[in-house]
PDBQT receptor file of N, H, CA, C and O in Angstrom, charges set to zero:
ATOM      1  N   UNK A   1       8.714  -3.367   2.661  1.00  0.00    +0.000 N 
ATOM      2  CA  UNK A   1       8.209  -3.400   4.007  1.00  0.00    +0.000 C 
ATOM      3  C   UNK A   1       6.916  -4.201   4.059  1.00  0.00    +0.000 C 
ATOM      4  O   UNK A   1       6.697  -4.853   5.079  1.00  0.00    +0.000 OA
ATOM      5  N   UNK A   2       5.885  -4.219   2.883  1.00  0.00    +0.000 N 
ATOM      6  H   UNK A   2       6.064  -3.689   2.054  1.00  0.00    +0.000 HD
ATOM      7  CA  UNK A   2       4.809  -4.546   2.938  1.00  0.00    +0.000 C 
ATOM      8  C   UNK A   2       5.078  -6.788   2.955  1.00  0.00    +0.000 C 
ATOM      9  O   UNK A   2       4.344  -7.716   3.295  1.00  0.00    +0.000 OA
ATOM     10  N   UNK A   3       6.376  -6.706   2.438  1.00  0.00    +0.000 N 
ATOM     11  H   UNK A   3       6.972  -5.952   2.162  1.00  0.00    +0.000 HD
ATOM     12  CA  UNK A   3       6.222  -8.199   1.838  1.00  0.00    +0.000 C 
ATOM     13  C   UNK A   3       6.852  -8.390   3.336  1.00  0.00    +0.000 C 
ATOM     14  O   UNK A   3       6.370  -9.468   3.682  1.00  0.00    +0.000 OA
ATOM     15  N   UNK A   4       7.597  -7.963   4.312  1.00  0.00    +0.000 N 
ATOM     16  H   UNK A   4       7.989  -7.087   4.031  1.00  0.00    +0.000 HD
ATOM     17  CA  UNK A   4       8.281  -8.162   5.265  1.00  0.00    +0.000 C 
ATOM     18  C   UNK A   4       7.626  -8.660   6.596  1.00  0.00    +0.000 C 
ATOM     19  O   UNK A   4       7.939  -9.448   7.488  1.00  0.00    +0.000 OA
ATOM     20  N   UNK A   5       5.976  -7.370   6.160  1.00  0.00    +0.000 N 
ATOM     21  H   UNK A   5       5.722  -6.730   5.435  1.00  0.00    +0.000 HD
ATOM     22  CA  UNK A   5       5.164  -7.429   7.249  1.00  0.00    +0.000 C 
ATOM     23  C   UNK A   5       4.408  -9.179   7.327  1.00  0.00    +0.000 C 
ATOM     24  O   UNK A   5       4.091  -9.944   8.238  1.00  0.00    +0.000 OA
ATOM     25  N   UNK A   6       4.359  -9.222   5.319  1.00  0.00    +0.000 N 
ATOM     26  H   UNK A   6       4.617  -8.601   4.579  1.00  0.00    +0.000 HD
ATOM     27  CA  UNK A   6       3.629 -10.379   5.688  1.00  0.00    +0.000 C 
ATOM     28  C   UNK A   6       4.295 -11.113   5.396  1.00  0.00    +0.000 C 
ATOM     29  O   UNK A   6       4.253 -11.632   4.281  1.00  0.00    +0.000 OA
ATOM     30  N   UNK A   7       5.309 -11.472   6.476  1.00  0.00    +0.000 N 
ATOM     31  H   UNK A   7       5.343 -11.050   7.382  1.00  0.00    +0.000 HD
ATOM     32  CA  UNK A   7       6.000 -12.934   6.586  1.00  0.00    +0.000 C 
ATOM     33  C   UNK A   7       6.124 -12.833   8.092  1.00  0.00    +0.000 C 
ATOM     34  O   UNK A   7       6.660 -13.824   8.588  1.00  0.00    +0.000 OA
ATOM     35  N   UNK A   8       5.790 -11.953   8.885  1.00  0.00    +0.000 N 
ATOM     36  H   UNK A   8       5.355 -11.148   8.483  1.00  0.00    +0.000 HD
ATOM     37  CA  UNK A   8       5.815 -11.987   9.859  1.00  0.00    +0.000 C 
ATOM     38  C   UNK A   8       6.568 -10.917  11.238  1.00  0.00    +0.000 C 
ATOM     39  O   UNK A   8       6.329 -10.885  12.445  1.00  0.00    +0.000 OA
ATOM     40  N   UNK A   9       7.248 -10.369  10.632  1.00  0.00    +0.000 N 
ATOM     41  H   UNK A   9       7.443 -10.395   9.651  1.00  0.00    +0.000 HD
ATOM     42  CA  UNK A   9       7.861  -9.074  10.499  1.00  0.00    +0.000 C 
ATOM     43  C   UNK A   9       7.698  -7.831  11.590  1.00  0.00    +0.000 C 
ATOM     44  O   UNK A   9       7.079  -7.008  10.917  1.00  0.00    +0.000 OA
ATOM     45  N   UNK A  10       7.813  -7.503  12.309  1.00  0.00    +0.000 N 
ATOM     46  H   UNK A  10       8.316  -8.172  12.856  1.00  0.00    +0.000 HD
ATOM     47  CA  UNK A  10       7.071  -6.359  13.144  1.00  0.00    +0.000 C 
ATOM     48  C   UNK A  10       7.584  -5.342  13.065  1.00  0.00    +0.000 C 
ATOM     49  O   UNK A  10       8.804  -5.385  12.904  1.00  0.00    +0.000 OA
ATOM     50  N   UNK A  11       7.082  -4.302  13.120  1.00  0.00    +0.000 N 
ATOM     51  H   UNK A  11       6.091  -4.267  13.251  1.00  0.00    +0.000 HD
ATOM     52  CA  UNK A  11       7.602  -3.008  12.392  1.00  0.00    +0.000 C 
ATOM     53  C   UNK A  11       7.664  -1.955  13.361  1.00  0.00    +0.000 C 
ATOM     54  O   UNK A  11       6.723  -1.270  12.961  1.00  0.00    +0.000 OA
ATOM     55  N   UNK A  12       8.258  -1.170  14.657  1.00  0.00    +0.000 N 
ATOM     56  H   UNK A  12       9.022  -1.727  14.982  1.00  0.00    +0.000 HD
ATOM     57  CA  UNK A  12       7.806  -0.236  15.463  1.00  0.00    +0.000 C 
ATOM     58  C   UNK A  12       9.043   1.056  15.146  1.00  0.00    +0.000 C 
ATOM     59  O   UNK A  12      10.155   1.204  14.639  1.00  0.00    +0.000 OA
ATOM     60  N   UNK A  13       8.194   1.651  15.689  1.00  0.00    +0.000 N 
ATOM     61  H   UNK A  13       7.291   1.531  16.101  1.00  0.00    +0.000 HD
ATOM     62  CA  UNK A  13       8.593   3.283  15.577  1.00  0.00    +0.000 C 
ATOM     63  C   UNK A  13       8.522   3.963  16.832  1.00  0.00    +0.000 C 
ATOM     64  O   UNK A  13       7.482   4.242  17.428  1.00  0.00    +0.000 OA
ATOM     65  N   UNK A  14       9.706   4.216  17.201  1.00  0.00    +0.000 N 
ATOM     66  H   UNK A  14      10.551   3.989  16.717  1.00  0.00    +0.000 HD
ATOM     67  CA  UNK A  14      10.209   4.983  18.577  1.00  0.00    +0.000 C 
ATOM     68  C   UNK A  14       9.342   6.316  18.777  1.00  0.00    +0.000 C 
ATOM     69  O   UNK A  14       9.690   7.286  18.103  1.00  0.00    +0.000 OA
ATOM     70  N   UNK A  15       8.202   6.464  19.673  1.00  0.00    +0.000 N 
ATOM     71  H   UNK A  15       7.920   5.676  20.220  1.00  0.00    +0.000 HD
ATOM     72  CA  UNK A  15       8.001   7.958  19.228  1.00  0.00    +0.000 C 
ATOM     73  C   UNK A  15       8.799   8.918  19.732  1.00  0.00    +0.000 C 
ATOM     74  O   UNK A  15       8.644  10.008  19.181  1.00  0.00    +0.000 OA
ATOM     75  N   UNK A  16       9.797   8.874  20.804  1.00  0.00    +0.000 N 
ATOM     76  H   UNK A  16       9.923   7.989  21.252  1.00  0.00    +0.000 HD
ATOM     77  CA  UNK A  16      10.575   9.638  21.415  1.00  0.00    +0.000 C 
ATOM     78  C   UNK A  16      11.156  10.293  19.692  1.00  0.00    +0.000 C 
ATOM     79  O   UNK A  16      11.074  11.431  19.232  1.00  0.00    +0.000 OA
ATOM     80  N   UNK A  17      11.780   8.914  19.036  1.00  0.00    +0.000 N 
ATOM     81  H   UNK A  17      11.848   7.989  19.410  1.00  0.00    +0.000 HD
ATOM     82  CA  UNK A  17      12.592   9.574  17.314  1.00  0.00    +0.000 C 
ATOM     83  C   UNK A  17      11.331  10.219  16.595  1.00  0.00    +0.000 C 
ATOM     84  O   UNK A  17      11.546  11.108  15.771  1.00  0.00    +0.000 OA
ATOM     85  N   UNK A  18      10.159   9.861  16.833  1.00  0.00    +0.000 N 
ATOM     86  H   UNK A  18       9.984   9.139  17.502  1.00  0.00    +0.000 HD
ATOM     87  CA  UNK A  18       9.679  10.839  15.684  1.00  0.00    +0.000 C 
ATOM     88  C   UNK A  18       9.327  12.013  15.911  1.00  0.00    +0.000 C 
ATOM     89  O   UNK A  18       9.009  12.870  15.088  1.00  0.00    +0.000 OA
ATOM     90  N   UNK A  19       9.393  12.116  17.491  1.00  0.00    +0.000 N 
ATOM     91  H   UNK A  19       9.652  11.419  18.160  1.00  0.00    +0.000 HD
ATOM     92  CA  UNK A  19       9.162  13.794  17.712  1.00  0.00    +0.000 C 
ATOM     93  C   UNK A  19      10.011  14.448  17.405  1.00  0.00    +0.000 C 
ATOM     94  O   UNK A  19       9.837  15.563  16.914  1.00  0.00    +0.000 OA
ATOM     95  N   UNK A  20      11.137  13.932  17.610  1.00  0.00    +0.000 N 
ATOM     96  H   UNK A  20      11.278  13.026  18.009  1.00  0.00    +0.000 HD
ATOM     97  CA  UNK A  20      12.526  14.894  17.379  1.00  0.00    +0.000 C 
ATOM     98  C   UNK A  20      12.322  14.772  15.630  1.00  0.00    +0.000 C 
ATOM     99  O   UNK A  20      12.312  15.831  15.003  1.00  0.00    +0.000 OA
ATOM    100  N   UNK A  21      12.242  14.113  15.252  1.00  0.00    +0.000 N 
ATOM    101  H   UNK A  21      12.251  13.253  15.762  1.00  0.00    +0.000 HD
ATOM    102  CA  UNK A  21      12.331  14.260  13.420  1.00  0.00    +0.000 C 
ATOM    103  C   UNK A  21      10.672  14.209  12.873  1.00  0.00    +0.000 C 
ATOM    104  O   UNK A  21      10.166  13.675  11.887  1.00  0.00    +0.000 OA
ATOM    105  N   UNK A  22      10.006  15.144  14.162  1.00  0.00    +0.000 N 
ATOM    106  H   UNK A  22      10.417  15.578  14.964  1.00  0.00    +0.000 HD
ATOM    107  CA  UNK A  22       8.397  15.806  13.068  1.00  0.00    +0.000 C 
ATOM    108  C   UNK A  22       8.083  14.471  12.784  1.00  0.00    +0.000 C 
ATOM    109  O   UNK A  22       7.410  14.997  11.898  1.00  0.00    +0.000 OA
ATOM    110  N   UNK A  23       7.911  13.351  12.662  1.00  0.00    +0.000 N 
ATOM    111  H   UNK A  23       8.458  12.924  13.382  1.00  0.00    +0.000 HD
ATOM    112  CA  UNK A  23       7.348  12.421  12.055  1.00  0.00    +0.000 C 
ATOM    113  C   UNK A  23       5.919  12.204  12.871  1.00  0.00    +0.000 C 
ATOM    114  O   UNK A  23       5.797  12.076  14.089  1.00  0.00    +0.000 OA
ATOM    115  N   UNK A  24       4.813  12.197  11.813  1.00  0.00    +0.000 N 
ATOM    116  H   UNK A  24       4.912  12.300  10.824  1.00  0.00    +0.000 HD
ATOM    117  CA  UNK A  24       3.073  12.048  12.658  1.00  0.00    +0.000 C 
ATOM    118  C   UNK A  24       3.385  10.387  12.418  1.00  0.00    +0.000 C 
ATOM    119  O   UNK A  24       4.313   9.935  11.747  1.00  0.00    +0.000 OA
ATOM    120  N   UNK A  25       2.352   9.606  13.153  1.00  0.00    +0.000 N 
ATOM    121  H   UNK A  25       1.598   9.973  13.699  1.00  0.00    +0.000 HD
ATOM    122  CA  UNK A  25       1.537   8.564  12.987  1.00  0.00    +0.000 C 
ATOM    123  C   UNK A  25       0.924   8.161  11.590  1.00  0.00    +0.000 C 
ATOM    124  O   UNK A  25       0.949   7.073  11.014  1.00  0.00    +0.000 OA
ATOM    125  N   UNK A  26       0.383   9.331  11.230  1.00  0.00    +0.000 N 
ATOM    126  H   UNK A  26       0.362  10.214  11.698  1.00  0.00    +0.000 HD
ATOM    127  CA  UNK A  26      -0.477   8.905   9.729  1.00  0.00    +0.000 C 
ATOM    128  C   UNK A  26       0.844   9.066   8.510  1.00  0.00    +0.000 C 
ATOM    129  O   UNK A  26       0.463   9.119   7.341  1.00  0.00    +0.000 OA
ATOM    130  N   UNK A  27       1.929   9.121   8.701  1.00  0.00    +0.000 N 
ATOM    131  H   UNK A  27       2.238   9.078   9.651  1.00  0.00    +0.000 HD
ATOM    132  CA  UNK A  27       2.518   9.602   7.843  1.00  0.00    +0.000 C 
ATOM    133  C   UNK A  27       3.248   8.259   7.504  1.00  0.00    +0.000 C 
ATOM    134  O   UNK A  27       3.529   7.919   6.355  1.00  0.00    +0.000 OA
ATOM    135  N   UNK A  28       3.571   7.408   8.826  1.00  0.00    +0.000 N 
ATOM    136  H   UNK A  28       3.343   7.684   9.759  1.00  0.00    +0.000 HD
ATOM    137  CA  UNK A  28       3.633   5.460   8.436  1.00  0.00    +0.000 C 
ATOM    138  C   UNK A  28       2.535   5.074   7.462  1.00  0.00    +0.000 C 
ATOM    139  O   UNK A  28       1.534   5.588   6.962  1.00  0.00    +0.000 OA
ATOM    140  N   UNK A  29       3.317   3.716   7.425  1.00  0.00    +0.000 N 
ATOM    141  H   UNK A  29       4.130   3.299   7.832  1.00  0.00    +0.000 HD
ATOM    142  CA  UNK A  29       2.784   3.011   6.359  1.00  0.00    +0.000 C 
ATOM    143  C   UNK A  29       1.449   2.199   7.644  1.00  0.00    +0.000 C 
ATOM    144  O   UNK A  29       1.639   2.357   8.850  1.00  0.00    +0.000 OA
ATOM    145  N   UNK A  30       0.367   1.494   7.197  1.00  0.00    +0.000 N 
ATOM    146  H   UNK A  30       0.213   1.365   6.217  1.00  0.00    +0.000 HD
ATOM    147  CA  UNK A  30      -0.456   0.862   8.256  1.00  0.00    +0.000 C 
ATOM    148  C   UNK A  30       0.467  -0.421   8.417  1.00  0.00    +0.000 C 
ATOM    149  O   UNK A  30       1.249  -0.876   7.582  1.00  0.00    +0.000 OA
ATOM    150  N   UNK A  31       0.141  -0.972   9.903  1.00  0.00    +0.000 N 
ATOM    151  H   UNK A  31      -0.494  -0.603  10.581  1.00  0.00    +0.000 HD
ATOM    152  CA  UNK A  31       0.964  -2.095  10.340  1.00  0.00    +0.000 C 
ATOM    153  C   UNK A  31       2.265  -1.272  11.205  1.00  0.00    +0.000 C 
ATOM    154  O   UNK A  31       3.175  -1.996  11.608  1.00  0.00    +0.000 OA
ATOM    155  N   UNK A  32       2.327  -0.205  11.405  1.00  0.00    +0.000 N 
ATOM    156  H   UNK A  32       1.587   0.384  11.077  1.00  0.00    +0.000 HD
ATOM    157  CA  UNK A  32       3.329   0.053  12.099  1.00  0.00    +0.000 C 
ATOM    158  C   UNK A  32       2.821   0.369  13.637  1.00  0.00    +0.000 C 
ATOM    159  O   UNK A  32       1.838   1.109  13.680  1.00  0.00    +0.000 OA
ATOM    160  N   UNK A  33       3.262  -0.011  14.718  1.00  0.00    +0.000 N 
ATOM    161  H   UNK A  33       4.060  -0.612  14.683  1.00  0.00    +0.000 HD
ATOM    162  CA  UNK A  33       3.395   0.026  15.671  1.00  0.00    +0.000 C 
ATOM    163  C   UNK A  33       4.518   1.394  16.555  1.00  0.00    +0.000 C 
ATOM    164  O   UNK A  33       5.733   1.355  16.356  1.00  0.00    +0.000 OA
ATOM    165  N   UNK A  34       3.981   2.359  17.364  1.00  0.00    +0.000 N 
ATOM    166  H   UNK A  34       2.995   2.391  17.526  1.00  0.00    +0.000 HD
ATOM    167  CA  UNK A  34       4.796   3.454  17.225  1.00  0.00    +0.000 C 
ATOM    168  C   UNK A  34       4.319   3.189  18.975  1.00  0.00    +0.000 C 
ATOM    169  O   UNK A  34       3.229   3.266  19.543  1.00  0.00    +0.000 OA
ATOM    170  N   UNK A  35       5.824   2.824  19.495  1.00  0.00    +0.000 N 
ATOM    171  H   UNK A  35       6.710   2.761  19.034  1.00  0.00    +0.000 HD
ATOM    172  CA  UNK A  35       5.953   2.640  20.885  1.00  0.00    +0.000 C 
ATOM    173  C   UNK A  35       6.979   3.486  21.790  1.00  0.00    +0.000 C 
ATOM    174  O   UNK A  35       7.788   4.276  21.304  1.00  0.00    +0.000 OA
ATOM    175  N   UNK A  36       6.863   3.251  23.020  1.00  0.00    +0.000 N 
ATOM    176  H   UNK A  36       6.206   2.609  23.415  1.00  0.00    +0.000 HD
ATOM    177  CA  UNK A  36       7.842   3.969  24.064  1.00  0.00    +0.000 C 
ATOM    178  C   UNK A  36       9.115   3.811  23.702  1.00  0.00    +0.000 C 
ATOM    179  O   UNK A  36       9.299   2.793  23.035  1.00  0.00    +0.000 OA
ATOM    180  N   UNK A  37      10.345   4.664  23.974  1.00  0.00    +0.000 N 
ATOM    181  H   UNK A  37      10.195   5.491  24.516  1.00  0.00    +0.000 HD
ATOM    182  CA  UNK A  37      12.145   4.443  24.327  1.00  0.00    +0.000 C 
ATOM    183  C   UNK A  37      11.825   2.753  24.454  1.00  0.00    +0.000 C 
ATOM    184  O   UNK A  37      11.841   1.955  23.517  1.00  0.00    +0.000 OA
ATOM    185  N   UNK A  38      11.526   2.450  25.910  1.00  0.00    +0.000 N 
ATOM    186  H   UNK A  38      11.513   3.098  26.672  1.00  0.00    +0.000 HD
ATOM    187  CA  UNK A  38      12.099   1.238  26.601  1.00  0.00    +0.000 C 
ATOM    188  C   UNK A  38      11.249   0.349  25.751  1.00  0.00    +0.000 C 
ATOM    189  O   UNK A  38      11.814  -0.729  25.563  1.00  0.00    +0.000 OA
ATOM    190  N   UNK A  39      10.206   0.430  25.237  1.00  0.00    +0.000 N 
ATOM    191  H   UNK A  39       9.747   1.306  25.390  1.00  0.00    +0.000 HD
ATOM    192  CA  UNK A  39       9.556  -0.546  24.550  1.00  0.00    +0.000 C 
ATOM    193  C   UNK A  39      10.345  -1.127  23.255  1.00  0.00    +0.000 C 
ATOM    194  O   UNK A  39      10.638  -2.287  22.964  1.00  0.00    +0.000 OA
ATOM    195  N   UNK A  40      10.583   0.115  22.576  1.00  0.00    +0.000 N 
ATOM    196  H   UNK A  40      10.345   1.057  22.813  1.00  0.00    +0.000 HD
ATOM    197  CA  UNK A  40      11.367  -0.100  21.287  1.00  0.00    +0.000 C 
ATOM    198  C   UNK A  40      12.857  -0.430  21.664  1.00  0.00    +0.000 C 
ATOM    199  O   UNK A  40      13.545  -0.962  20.793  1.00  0.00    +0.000 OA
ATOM    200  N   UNK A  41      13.312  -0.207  22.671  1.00  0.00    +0.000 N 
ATOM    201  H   UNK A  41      12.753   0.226  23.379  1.00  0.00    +0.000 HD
ATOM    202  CA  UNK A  41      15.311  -0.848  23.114  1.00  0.00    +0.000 C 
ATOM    203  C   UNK A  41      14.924  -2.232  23.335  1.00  0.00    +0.000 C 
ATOM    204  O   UNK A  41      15.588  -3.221  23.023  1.00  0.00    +0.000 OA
ATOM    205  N   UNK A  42      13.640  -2.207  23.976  1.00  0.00    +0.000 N 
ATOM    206  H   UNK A  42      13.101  -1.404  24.230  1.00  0.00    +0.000 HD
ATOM    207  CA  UNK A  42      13.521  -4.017  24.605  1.00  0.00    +0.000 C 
ATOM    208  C   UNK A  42      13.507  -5.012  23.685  1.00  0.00    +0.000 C 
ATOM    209  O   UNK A  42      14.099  -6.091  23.714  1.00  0.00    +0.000 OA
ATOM    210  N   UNK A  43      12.301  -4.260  22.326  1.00  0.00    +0.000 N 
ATOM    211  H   UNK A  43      11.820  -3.384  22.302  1.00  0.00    +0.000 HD
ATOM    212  CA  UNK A  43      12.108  -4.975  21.492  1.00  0.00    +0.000 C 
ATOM    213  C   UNK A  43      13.426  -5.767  20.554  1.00  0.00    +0.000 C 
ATOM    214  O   UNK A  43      13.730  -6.910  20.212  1.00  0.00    +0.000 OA
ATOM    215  N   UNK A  44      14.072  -4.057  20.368  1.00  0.00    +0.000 N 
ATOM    216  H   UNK A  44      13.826  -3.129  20.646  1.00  0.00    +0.000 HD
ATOM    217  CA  UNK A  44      15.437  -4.290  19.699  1.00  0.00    +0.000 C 
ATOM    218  C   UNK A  44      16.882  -5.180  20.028  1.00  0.00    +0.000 C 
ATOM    219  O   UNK A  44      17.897  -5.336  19.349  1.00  0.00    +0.000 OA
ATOM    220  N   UNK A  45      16.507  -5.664  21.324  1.00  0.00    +0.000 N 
ATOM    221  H   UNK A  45      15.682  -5.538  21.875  1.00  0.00    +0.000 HD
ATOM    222  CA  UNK A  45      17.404  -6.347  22.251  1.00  0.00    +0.000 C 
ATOM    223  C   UNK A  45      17.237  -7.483  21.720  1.00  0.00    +0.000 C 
ATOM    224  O   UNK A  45      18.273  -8.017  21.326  1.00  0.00    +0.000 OA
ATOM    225  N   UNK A  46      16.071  -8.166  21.538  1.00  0.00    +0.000 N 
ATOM    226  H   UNK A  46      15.229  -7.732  21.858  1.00  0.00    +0.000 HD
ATOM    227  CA  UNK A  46      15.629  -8.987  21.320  1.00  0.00    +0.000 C 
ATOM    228  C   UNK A  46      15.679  -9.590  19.844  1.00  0.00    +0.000 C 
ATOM    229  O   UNK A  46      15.694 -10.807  19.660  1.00  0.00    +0.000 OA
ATOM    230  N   UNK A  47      15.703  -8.721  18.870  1.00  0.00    +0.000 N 
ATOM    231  H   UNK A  47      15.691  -7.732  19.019  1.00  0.00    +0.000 HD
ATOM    232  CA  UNK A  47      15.719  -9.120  17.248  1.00  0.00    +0.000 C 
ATOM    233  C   UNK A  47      16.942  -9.702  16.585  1.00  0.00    +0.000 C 
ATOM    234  O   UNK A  47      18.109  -9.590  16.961  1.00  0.00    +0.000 OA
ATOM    235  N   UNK A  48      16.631 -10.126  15.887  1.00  0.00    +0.000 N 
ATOM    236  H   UNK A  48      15.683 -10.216  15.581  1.00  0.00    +0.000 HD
ATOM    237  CA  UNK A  48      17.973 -10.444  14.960  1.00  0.00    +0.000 C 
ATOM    238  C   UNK A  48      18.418  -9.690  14.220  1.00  0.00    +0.000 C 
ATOM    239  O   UNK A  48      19.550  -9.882  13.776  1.00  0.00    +0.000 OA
ATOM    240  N   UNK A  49      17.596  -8.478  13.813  1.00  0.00    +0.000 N 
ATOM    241  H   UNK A  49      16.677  -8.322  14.174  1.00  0.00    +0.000 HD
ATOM    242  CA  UNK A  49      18.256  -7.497  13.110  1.00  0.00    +0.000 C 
ATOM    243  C   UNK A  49      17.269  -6.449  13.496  1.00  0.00    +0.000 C 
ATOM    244  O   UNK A  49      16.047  -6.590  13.494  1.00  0.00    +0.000 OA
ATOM    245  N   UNK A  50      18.144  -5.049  13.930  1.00  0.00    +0.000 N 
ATOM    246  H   UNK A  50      19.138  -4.933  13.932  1.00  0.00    +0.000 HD
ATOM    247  CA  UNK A  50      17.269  -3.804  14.016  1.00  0.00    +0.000 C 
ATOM    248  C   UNK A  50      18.251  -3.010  13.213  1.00  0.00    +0.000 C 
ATOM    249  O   UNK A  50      19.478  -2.972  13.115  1.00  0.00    +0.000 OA
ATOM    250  N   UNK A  51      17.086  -2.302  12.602  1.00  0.00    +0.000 N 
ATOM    251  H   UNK A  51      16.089  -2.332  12.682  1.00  0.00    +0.000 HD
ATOM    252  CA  UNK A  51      17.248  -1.016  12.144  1.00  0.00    +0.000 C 
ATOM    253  C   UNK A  51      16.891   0.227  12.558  1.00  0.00    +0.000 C 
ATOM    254  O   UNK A  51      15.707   0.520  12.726  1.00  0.00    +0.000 OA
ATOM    255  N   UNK A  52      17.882   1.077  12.762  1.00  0.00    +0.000 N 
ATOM    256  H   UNK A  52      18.843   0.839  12.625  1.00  0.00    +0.000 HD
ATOM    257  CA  UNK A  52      17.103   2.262  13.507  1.00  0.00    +0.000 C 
ATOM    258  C   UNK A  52      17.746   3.976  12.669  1.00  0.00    +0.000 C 
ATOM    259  O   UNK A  52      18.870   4.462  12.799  1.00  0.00    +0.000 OA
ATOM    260  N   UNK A  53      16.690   4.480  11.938  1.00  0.00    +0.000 N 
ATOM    261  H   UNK A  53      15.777   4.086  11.832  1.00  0.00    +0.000 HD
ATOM    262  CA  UNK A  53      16.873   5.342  10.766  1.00  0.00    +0.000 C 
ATOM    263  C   UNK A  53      16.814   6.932  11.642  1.00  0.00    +0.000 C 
ATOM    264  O   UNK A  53      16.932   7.986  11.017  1.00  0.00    +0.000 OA
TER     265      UNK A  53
């Protein structure tokens, strides 16, 4: 993730998913971005590849 970030990479985290799966903020790696539903679908619309865990 770290070599991913630096090539350019953007990294976000749904918080709607991390409430439901307990996940805090500090518990990411730094460089992660932890945004809205519609923020993170928009983003994902947009990528060439999403992953969503």
């Amino acid at each position: 993730m770290k070599n991913a970030q630096a090539v350019g990479v953007k990294i976000l985290a749904c918080a709607m998913s991390m409430d439901v799966m307990g996940i805090k903020k500090e518990e990411l790696i730094d460089g992660v971005d932890v945004v809205g539903v519609a923020t993170y679908l928009g983003a994902a619309s947009e990528s060439n590849i999403n992953l969503f865990i």
